[in-house]
PDB file as gemmi writes it, atoms N, CA and C in Angstrom:
CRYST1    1.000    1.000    1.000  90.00  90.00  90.00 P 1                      
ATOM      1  N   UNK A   1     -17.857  28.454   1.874  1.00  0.00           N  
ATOM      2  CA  UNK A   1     -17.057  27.278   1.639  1.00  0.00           C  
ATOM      3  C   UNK A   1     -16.135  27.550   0.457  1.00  0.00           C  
ATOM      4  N   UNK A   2     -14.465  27.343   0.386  1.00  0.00           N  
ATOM      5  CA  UNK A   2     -13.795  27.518  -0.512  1.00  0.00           C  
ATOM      6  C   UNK A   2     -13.878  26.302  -1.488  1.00  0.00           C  
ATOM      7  N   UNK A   3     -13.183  26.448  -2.449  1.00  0.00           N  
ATOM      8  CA  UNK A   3     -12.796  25.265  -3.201  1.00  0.00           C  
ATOM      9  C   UNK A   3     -11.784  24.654  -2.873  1.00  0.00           C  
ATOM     10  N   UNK A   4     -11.026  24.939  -2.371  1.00  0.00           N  
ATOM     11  CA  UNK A   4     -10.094  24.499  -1.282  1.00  0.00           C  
ATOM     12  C   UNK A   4     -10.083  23.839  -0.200  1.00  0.00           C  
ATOM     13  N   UNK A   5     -11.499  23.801   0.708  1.00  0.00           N  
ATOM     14  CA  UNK A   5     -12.075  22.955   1.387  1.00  0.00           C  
ATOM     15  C   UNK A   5     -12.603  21.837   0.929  1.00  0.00           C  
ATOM     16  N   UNK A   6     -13.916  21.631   0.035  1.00  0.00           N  
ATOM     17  CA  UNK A   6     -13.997  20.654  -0.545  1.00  0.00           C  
ATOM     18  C   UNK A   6     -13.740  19.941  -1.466  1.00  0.00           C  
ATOM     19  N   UNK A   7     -12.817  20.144  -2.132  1.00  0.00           N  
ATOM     20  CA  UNK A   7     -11.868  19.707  -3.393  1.00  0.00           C  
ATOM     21  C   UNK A   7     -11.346  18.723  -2.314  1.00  0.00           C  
ATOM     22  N   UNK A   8     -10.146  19.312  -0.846  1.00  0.00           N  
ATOM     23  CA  UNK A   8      -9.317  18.390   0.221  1.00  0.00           C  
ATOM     24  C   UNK A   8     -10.194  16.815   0.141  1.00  0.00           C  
ATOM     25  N   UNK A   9     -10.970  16.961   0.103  1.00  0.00           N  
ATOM     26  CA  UNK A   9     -11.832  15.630   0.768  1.00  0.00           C  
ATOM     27  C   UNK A   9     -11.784  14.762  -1.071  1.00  0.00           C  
ATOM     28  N   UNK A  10     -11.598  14.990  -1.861  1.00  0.00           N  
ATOM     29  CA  UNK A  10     -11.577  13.718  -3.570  1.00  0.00           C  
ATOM     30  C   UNK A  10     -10.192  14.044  -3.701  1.00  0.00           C  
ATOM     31  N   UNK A  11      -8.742  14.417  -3.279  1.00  0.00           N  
ATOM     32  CA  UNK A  11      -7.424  14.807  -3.521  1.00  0.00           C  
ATOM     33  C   UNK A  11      -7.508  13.151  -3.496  1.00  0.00           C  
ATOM     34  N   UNK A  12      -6.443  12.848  -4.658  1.00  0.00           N  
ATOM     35  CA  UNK A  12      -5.605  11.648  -5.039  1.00  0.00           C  
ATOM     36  C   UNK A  12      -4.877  12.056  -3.715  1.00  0.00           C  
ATOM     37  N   UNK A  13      -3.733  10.496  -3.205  1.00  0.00           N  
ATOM     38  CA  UNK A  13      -3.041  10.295  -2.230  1.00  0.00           C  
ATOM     39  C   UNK A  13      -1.431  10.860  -2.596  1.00  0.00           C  
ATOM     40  N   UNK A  14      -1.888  11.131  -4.238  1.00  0.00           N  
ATOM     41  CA  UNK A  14      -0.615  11.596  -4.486  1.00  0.00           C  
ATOM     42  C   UNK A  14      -0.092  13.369  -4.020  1.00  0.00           C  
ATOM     43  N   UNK A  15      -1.326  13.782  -4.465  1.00  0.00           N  
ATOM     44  CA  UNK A  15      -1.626  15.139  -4.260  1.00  0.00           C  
ATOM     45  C   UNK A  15      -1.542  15.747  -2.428  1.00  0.00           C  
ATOM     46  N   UNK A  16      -2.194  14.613  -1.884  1.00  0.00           N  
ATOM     47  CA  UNK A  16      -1.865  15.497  -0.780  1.00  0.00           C  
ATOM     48  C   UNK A  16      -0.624  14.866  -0.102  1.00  0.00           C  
ATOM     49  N   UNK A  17       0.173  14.046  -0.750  1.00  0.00           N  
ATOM     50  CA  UNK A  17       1.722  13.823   0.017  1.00  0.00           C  
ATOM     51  C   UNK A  17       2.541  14.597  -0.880  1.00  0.00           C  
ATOM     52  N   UNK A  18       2.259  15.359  -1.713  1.00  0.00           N  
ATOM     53  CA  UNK A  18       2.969  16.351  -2.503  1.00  0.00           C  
ATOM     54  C   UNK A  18       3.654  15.602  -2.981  1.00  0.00           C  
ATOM     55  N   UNK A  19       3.685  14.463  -3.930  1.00  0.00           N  
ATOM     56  CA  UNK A  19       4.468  13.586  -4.993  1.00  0.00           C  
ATOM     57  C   UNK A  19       4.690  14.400  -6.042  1.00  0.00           C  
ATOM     58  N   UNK A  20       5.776  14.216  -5.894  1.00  0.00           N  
ATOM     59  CA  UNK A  20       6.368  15.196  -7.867  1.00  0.00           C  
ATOM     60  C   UNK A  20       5.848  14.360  -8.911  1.00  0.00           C  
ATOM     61  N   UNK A  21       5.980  13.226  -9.084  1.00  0.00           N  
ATOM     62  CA  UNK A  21       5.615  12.260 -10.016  1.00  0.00           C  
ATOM     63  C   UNK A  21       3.838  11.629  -9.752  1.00  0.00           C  
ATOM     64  N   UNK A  22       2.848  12.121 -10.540  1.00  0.00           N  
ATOM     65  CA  UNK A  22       1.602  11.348 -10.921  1.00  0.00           C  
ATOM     66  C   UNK A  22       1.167  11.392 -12.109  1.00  0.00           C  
ATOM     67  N   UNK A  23      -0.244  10.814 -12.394  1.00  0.00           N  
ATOM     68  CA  UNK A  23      -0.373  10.899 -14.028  1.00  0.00           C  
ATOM     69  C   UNK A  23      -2.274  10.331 -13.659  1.00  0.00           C  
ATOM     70  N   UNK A  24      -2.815  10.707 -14.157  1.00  0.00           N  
ATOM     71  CA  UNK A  24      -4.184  10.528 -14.801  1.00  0.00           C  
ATOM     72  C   UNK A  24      -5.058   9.882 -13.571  1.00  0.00           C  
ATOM     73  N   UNK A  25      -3.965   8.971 -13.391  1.00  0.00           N  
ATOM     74  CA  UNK A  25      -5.012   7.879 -12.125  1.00  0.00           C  
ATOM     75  C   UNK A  25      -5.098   8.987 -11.040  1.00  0.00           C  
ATOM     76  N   UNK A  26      -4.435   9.827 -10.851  1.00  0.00           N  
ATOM     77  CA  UNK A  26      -5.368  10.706  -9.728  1.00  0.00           C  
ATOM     78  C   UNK A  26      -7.269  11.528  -9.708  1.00  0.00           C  
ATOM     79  N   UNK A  27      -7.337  11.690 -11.020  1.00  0.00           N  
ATOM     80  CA  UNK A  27      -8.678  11.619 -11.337  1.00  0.00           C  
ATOM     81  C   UNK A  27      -9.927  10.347 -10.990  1.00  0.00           C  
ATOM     82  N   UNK A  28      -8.950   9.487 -11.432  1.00  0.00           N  
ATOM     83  CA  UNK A  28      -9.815   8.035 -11.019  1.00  0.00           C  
ATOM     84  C   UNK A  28     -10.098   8.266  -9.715  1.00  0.00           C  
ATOM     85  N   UNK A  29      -9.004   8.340  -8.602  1.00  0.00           N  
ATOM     86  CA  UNK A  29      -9.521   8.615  -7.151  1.00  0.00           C  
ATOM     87  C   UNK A  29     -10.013   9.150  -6.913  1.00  0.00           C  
ATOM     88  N   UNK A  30      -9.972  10.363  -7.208  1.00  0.00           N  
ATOM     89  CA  UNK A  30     -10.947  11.407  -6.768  1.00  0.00           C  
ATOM     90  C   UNK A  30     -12.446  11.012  -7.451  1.00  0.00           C  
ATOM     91  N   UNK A  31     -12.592  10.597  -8.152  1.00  0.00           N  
ATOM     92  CA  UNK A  31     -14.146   9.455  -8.961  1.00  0.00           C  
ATOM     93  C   UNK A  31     -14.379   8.379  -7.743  1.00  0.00           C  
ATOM     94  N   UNK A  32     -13.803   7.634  -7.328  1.00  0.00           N  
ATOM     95  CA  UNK A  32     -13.776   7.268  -6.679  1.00  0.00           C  
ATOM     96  C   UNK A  32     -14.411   7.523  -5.100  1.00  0.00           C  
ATOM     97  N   UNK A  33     -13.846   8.806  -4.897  1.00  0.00           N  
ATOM     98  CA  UNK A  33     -14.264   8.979  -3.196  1.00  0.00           C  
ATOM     99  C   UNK A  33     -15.274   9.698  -3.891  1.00  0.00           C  
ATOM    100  N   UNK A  34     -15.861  10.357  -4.809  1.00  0.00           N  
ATOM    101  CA  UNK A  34     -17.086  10.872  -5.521  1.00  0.00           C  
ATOM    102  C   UNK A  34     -17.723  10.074  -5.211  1.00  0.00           C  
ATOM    103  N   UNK A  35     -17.932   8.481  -5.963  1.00  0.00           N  
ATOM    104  CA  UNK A  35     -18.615   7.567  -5.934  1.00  0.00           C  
ATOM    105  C   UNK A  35     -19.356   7.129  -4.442  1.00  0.00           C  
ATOM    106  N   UNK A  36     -18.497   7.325  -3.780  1.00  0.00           N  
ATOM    107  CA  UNK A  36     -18.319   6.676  -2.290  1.00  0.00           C  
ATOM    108  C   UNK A  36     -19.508   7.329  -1.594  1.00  0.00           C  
ATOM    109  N   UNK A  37     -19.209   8.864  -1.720  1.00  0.00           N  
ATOM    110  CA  UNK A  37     -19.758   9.886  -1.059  1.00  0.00           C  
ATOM    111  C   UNK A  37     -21.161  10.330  -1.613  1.00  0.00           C  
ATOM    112  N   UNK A  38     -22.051   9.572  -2.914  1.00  0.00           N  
ATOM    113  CA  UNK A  38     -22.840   9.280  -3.486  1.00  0.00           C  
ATOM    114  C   UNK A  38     -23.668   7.948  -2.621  1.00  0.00           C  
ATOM    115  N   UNK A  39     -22.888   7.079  -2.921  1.00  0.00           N  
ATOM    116  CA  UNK A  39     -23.686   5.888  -2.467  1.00  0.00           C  
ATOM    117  C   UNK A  39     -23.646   5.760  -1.008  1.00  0.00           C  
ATOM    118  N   UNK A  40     -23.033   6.800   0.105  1.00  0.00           N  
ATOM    119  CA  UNK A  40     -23.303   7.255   1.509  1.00  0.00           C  
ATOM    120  C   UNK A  40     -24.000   8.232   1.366  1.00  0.00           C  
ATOM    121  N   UNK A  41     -24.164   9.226   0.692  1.00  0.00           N  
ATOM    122  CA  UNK A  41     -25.032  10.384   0.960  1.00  0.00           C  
ATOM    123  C   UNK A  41     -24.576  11.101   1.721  1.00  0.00           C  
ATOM    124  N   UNK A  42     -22.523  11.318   2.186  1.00  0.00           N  
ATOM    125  CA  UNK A  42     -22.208  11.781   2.627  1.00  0.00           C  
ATOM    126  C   UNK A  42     -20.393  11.815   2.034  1.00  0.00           C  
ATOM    127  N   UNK A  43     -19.685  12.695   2.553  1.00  0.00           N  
ATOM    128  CA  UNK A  43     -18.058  12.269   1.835  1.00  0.00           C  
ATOM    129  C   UNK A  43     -17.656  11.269   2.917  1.00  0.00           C  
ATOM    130  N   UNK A  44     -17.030  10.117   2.456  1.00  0.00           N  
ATOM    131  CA  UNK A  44     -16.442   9.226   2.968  1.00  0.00           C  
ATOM    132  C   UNK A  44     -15.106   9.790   4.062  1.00  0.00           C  
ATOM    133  N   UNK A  45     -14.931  10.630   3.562  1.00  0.00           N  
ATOM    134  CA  UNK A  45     -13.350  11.242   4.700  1.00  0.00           C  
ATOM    135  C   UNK A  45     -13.371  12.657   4.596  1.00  0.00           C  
ATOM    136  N   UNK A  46     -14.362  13.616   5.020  1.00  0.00           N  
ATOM    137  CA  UNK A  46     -14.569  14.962   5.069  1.00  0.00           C  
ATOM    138  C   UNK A  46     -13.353  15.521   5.888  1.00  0.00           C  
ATOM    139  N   UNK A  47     -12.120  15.400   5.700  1.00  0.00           N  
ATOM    140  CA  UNK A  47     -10.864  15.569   6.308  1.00  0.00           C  
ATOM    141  C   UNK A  47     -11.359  17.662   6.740  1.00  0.00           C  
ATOM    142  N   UNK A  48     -10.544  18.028   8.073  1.00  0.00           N  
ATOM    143  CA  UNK A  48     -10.273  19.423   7.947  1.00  0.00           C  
ATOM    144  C   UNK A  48      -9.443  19.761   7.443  1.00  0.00           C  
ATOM    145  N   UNK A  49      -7.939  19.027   7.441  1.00  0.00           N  
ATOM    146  CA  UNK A  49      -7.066  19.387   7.213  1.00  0.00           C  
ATOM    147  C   UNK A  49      -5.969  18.355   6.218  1.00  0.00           C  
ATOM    148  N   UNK A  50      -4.994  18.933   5.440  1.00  0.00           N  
ATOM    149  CA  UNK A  50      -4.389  18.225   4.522  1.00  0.00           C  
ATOM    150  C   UNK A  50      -3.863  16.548   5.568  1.00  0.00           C  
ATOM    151  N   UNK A  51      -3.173  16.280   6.964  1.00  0.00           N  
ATOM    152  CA  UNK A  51      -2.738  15.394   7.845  1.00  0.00           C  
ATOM    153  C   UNK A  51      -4.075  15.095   8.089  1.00  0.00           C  
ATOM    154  N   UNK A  52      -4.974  15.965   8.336  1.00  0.00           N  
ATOM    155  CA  UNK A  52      -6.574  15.151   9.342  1.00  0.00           C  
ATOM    156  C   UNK A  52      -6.998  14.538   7.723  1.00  0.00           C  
ATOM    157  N   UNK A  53      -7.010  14.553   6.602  1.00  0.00           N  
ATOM    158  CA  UNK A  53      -7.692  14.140   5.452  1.00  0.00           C  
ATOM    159  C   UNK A  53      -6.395  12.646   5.183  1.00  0.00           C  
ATOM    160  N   UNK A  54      -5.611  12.625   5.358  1.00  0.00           N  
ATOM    161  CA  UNK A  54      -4.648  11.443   5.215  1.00  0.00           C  
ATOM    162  C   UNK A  54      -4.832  10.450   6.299  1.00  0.00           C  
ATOM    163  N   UNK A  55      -5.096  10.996   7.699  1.00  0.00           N  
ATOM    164  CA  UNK A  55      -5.042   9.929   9.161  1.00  0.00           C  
ATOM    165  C   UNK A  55      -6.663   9.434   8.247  1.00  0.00           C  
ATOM    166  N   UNK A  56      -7.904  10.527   7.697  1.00  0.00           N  
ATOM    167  CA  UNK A  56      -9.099   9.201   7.620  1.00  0.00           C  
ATOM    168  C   UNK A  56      -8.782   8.698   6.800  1.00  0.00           C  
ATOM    169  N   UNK A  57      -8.116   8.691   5.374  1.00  0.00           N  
ATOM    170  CA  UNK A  57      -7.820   7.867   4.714  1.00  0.00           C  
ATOM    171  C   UNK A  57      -7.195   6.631   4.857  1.00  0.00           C  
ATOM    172  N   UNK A  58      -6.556   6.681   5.883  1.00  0.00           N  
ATOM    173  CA  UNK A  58      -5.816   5.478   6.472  1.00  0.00           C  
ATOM    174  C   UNK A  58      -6.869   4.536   7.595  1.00  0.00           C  
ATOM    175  N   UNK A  59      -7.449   5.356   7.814  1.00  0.00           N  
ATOM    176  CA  UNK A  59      -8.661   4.878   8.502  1.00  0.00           C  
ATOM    177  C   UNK A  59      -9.395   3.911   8.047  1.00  0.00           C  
ATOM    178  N   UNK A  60      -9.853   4.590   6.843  1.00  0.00           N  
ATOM    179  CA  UNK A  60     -10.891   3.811   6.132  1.00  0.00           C  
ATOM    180  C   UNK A  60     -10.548   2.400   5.597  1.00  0.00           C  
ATOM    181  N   UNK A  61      -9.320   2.750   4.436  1.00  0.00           N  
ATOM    182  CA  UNK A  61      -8.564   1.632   3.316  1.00  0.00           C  
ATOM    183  C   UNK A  61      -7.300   1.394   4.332  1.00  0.00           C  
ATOM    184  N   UNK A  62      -7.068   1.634   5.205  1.00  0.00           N  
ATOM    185  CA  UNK A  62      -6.425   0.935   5.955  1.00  0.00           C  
ATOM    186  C   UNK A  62      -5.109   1.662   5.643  1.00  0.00           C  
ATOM    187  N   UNK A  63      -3.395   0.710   7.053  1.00  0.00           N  
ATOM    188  CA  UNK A  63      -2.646   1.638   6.891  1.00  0.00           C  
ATOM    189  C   UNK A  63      -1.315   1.094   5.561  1.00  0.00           C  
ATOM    190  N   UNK A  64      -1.025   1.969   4.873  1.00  0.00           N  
ATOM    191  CA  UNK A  64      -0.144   1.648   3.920  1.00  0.00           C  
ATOM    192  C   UNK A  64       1.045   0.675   3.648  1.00  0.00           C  
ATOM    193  N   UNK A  65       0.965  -0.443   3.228  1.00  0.00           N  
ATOM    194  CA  UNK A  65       2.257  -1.190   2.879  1.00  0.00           C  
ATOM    195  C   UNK A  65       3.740  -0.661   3.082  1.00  0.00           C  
ATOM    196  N   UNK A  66       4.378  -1.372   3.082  1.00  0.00           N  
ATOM    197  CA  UNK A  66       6.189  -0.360   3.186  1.00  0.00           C  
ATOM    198  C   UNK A  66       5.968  -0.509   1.593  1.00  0.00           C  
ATOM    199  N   UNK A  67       5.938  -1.469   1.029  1.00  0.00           N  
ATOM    200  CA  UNK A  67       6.196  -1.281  -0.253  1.00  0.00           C  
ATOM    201  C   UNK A  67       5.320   0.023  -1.330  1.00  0.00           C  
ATOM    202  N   UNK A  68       4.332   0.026  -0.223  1.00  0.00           N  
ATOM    203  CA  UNK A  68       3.629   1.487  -0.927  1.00  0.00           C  
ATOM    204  C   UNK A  68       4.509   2.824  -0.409  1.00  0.00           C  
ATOM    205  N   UNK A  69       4.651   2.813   0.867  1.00  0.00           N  
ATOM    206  CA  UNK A  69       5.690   3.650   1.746  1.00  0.00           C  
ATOM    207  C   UNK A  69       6.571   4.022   0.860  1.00  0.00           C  
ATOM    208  N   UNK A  70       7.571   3.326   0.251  1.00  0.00           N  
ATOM    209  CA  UNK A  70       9.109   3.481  -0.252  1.00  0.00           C  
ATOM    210  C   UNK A  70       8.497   4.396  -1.907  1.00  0.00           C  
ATOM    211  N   UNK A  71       7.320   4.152  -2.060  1.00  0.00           N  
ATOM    212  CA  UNK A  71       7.510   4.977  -3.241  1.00  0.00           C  
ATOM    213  C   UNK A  71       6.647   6.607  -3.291  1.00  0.00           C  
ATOM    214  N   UNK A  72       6.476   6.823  -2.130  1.00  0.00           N  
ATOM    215  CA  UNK A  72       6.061   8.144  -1.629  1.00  0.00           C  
ATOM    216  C   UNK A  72       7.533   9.235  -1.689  1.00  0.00           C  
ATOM    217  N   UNK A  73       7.759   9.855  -2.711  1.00  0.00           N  
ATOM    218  CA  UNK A  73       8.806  10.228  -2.842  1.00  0.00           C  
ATOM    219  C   UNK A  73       9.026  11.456  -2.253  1.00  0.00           C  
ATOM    220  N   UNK A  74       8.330  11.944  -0.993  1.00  0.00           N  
ATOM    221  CA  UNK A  74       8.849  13.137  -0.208  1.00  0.00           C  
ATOM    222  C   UNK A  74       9.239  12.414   1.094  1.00  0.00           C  
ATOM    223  N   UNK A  75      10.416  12.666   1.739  1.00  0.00           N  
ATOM    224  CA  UNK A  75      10.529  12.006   3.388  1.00  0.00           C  
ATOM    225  C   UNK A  75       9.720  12.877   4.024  1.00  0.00           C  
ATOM    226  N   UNK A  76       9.522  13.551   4.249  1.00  0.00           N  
ATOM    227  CA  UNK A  76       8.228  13.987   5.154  1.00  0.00           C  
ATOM    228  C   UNK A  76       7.080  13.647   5.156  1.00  0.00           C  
ATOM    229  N   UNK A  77       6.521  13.189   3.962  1.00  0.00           N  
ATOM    230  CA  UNK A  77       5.313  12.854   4.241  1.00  0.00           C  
ATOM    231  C   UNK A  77       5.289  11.167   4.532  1.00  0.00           C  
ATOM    232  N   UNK A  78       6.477  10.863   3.948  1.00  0.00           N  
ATOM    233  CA  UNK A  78       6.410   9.197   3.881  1.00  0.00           C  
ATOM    234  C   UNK A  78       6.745   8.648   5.828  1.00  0.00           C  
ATOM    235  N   UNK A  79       7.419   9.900   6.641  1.00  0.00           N  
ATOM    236  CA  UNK A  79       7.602   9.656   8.182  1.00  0.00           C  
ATOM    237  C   UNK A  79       6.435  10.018   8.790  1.00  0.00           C  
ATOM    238  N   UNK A  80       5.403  11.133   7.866  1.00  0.00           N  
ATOM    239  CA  UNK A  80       4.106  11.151   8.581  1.00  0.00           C  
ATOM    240  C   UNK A  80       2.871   9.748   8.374  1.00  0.00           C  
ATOM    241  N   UNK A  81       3.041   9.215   7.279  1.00  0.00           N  
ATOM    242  CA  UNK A  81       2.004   8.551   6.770  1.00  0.00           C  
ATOM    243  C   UNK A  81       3.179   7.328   7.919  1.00  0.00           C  
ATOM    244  N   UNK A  82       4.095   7.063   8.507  1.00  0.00           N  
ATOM    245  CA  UNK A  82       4.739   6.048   9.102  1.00  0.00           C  
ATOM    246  C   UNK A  82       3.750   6.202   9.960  1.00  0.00           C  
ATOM    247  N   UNK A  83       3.688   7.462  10.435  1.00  0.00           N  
ATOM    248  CA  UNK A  83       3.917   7.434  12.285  1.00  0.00           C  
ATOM    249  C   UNK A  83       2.272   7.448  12.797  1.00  0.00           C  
ATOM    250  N   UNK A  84       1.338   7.153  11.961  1.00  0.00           N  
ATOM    251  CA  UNK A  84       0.412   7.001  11.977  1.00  0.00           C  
ATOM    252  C   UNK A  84      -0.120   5.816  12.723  1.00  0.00           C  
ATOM    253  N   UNK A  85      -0.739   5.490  13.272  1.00  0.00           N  
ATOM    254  CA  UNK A  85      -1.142   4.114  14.374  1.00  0.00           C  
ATOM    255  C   UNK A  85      -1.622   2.991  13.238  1.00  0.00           C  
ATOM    256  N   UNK A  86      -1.410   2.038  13.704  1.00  0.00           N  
ATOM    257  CA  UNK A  86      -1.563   0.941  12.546  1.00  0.00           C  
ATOM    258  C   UNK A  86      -3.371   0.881  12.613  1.00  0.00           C  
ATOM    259  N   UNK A  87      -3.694   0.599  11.184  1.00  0.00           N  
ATOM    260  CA  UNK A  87      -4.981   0.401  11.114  1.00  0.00           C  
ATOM    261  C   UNK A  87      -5.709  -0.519  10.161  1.00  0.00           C  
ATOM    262  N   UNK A  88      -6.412  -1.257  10.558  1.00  0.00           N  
ATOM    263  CA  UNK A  88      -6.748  -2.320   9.282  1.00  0.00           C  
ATOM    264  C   UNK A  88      -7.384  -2.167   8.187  1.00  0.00           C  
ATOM    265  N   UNK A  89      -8.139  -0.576   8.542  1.00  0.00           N  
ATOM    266  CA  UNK A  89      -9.245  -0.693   7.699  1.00  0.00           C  
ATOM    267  C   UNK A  89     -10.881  -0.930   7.645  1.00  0.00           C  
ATOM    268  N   UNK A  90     -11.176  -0.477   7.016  1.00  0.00           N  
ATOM    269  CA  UNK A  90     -12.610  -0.287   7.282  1.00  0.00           C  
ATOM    270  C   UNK A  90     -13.151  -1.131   5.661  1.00  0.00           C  
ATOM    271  N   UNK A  91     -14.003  -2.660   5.885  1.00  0.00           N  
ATOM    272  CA  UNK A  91     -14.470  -3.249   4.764  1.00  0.00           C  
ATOM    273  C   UNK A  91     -15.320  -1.951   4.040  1.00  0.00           C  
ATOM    274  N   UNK A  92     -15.235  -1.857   2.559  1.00  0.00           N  
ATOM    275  CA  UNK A  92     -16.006  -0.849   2.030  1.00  0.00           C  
ATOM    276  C   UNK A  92     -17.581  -1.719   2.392  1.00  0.00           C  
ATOM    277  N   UNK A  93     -17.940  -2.664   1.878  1.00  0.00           N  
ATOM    278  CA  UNK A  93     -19.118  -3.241   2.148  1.00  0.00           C  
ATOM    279  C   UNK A  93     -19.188  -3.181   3.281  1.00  0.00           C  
ATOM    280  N   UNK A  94     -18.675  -2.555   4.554  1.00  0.00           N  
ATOM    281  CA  UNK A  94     -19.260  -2.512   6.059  1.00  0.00           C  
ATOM    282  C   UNK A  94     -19.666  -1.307   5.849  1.00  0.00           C  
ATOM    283  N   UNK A  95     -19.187  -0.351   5.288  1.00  0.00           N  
ATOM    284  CA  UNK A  95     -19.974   1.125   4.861  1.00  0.00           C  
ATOM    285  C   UNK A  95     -21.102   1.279   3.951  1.00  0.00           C  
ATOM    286  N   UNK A  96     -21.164   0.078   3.364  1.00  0.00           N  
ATOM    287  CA  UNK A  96     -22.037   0.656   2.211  1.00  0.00           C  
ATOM    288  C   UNK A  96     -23.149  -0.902   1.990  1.00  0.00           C  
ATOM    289  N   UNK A  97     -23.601  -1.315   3.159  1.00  0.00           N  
ATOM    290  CA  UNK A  97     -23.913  -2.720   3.608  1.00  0.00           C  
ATOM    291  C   UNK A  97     -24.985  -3.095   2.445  1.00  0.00           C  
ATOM    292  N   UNK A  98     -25.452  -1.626   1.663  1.00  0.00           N  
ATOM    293  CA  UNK A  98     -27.163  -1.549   0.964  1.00  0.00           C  
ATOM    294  C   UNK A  98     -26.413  -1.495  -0.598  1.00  0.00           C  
ATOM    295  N   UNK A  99     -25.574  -1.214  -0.772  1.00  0.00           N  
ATOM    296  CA  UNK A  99     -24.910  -1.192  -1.867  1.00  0.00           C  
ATOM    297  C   UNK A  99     -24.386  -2.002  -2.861  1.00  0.00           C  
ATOM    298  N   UNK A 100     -24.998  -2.071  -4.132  1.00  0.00           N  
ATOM    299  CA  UNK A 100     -24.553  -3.051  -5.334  1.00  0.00           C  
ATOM    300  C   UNK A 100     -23.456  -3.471  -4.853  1.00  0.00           C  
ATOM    301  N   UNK A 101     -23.537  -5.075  -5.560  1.00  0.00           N  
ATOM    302  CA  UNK A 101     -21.828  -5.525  -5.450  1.00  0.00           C  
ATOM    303  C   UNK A 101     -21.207  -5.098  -6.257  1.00  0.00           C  
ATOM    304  N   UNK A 102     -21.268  -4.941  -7.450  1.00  0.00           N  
ATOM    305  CA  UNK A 102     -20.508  -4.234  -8.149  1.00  0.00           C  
ATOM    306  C   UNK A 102     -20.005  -2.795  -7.793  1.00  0.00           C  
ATOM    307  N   UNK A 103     -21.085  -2.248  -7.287  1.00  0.00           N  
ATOM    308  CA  UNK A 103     -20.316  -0.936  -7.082  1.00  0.00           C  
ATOM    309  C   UNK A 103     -19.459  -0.895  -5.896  1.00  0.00           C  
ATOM    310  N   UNK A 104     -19.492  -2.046  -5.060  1.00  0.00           N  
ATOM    311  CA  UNK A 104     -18.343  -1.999  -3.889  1.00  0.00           C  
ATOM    312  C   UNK A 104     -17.241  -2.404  -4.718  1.00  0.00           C  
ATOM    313  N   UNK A 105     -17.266  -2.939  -5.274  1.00  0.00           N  
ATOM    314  CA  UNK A 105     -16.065  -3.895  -6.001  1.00  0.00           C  
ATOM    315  C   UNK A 105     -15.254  -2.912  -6.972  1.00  0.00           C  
ATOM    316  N   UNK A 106     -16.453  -1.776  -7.468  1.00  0.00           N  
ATOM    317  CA  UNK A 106     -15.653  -1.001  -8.060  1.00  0.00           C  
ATOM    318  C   UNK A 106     -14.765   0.015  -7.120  1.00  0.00           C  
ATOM    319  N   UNK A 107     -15.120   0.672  -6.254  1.00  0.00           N  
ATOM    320  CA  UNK A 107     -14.256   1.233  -5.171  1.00  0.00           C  
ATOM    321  C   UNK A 107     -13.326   0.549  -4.891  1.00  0.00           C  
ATOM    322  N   UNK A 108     -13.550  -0.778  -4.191  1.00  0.00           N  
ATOM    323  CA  UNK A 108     -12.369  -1.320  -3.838  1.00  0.00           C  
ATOM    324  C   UNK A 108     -11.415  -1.308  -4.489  1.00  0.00           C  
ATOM    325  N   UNK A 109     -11.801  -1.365  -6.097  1.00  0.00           N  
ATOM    326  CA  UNK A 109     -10.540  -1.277  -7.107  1.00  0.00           C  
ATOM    327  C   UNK A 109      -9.661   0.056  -7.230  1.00  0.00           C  
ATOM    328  N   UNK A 110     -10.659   1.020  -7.020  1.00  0.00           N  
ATOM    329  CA  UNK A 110     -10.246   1.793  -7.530  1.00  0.00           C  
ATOM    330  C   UNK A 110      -9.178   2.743  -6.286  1.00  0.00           C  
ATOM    331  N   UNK A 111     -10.003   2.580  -5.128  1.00  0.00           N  
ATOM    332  CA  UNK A 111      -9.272   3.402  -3.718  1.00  0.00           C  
ATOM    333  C   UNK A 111      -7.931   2.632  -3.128  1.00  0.00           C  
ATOM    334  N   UNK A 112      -7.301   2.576  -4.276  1.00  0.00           N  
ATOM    335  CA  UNK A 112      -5.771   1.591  -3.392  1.00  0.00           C  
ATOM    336  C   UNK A 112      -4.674   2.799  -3.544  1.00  0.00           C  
ATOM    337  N   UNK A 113      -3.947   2.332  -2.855  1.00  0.00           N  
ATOM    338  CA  UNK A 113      -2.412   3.099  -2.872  1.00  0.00           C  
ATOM    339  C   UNK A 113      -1.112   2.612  -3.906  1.00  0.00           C  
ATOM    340  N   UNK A 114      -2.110   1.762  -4.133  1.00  0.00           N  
ATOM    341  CA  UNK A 114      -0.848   0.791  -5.876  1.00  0.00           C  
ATOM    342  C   UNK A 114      -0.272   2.008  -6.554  1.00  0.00           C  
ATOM    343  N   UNK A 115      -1.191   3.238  -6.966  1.00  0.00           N  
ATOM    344  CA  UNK A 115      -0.950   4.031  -7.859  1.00  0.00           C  
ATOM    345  C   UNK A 115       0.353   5.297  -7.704  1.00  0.00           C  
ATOM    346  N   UNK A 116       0.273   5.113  -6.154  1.00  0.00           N  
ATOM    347  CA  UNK A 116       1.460   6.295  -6.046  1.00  0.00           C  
ATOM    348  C   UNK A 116       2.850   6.253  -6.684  1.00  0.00           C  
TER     349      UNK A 116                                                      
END                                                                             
């Protein structure tokens, strides 16, 4: 197993749409799907690939705002993360049904797309 493989699966959303511009809060995310993949006992979006690790992400937290859209500052990735099938989302508390409220509440805070 590389580090390159499982590193893909805690990448901030910034990192794998290749954003020129991030700052600190990409650590938080990646804490985040840490957290996740703790209190499942498994990684929440074991993606294969940089597109297969973005379609589960969209899966899970659902599919991205335009207003999150417009500030994805590569057009390629911002026409891939488009063309993606609409998705609502997956309640974190439907994943994690045994799980503190607080600690859902903290994911929820923390796994958004506000930050890009």
């Amino acid at each position: 197993m590389t580090e390159y493989v499982v590193t893909r699966w805690y990448r901030a959303l910034e990192l794998l749409l290749c954003c020129d511009n991030y700052d600190t809060s990409i650590d938080i995310w990646s804490m985040g799907f840490i957290f996740a993949g703790l209190l499942g006992r498994k990684p929440i979006c074991p993606g294969t690939e940089c597109r297969n690790q973005l379609k589960l992400i969209v899966n899970v937290l659902g599919t991205i705002s335009e207003a999150d859209l417009g500030s994805i500052d590569k057009t390629k990735a911002r026409k891939y993360i488009n063309s993606l099938p609409y998705s609502p989302g997956i309640p974190i508390l439907a994943l994690y049904p045994h799980a503190n409220p607080l600690a859902v509440d903290l994911i929820q805070k923390i796994l958004i797309f506000l930050s890009i």
